[in-house]
C-alpha positions as CSV (number, residue, x, y, z in Angstrom):
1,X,0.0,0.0,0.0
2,X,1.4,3.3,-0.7
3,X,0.9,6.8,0.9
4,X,0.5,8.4,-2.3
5,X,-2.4,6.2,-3.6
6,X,-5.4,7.2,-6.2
7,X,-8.6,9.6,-4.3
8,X,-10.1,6.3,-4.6
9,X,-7.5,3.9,-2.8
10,X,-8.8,6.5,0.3
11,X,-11.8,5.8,2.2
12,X,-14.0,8.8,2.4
13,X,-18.0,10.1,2.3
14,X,-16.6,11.5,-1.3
15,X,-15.5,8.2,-2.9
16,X,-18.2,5.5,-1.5
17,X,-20.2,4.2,-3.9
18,X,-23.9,4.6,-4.4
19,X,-23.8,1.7,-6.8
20,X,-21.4,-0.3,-9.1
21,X,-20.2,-2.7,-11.4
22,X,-16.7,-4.2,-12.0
23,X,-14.1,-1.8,-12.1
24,X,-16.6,1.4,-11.7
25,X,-17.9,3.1,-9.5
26,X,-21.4,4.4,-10.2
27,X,-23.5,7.1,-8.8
28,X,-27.3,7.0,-8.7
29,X,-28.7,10.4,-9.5
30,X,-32.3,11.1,-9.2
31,X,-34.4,10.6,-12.1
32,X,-35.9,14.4,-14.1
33,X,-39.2,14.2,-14.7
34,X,-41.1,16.2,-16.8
35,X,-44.7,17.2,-17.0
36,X,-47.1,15.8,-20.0
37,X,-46.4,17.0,-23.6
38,X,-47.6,20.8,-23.9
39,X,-47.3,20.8,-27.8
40,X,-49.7,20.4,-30.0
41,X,-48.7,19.2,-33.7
42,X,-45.4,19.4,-32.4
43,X,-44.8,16.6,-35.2
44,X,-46.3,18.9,-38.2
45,X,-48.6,15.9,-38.8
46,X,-51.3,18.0,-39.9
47,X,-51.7,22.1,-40.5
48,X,-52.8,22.9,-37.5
49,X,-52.7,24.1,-34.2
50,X,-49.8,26.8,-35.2
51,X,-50.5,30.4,-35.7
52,X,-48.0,31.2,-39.1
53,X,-46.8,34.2,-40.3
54,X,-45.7,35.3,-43.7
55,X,-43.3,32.8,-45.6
56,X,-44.2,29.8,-42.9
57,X,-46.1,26.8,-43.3
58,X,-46.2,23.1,-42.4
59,X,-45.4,20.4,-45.4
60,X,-44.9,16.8,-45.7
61,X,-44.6,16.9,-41.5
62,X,-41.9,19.9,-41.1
63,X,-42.5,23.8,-40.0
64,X,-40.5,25.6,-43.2
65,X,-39.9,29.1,-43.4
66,X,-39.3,29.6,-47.0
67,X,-37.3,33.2,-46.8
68,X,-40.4,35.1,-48.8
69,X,-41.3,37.3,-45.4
70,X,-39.9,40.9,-45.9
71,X,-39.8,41.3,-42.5
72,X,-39.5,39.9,-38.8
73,X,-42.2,36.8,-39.4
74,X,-43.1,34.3,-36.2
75,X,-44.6,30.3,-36.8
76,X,-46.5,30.3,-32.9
77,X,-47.8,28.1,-30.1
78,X,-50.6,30.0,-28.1
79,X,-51.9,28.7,-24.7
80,X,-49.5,26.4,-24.1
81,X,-47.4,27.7,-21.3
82,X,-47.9,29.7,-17.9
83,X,-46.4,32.9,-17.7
84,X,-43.4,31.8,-14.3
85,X,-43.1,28.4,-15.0
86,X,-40.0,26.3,-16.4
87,X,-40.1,24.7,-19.2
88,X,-37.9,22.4,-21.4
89,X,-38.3,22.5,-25.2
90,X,-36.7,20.3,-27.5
91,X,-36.7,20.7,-31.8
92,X,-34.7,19.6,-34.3
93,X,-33.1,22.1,-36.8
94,X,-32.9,20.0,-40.4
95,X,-32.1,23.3,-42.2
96,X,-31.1,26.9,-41.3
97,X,-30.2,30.0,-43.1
98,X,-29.9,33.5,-42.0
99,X,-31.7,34.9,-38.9
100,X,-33.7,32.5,-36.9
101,X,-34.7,33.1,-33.0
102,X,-36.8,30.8,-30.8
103,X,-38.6,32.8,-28.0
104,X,-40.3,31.2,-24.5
105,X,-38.7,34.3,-22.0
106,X,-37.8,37.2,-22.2
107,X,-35.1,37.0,-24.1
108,X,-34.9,35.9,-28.5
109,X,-32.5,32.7,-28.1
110,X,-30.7,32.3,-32.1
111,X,-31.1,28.9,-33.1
112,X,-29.1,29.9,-36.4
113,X,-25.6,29.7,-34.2
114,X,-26.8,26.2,-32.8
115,X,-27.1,24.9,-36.1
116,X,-28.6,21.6,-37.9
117,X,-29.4,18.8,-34.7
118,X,-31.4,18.5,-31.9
119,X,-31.6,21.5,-29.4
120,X,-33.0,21.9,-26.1
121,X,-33.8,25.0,-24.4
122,X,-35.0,25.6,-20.8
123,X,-36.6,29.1,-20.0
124,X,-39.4,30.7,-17.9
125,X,-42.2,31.6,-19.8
126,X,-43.1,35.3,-19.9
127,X,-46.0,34.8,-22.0
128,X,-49.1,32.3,-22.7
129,X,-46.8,31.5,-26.1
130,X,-43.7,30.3,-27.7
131,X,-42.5,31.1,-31.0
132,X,-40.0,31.1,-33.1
133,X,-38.9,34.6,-35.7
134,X,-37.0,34.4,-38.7
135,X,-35.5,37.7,-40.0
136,X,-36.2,38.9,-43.5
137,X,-35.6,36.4,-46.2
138,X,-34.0,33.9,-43.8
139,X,-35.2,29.9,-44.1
140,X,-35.4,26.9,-41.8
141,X,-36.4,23.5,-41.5
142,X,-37.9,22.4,-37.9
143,X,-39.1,19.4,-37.0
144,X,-40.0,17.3,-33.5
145,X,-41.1,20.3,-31.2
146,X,-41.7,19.3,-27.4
């Protein structure tokens, strides 16, 4: 045994396991859970339940802004949160060009920076809506809102 051994060759309240397996050790955290789905259409299965500005619209199950809006434009979500309370949203970005902001608080989060992938966002809603805002003439693919 040496005097100089590895954090977890010491016994201590740091290093005791919660759980493990050979060769790890493991901690158990507590399982996040989330309230029911607050999204409706979130899949783009149909043309509905999302108030669309100029130069958005749902096709073959994706929300598309097509760049035609000459100015700010927003594809919504009314209802669907409580002004206070945390929420998680998650969306997939297939395509993005330009200016392109999602909004739950009170601040425009660009989803243009993030890129193509899944994103999630947490945020306090300030309003009784999401949305998201392209900028003039700016496009984007989104698919998978919850």
């Amino acid at each position: 045994m040496s005097t100089n051994g590895t954090l977890l060759e010491k016994a201590s309240i740091i290093t005791t396991p919660t759980a493990y397996e050979t060769g790890k050790l493991l901690n158990i955290k507590p399982l996040q859970t989330l309230g029911a789905e607050l999204v409706q259409n979130g899949d783009f299965a149909t043309d509905s339940d999302w108030s669309l500005g100029t130069g958005w619209s749902i096709v073959n199950g994706k929300l598309i802004s097509d760049g035609s809006n000459t100015s700010f434009s927003n594809a919504q979500q009314s209802n669907a949160t409580v002004v206070g309370n945390k929420y998680q949203l998650t969306l997939t970005v297939e395509a993005i060009s330009g200016a392109v902001e999602f909004k739950g608080s009170n601040v425009y989060t660009r989803i243009d920076t993030l890129g193509v992938g899944t994103h999630n966002f947490v945020f306090v809603a300030d309003a009784h809506y999401f949305r998201f805002l392209v900028h003039s003439g700016s496009t984007a693919t989104i698919d998978n809102v919850s």
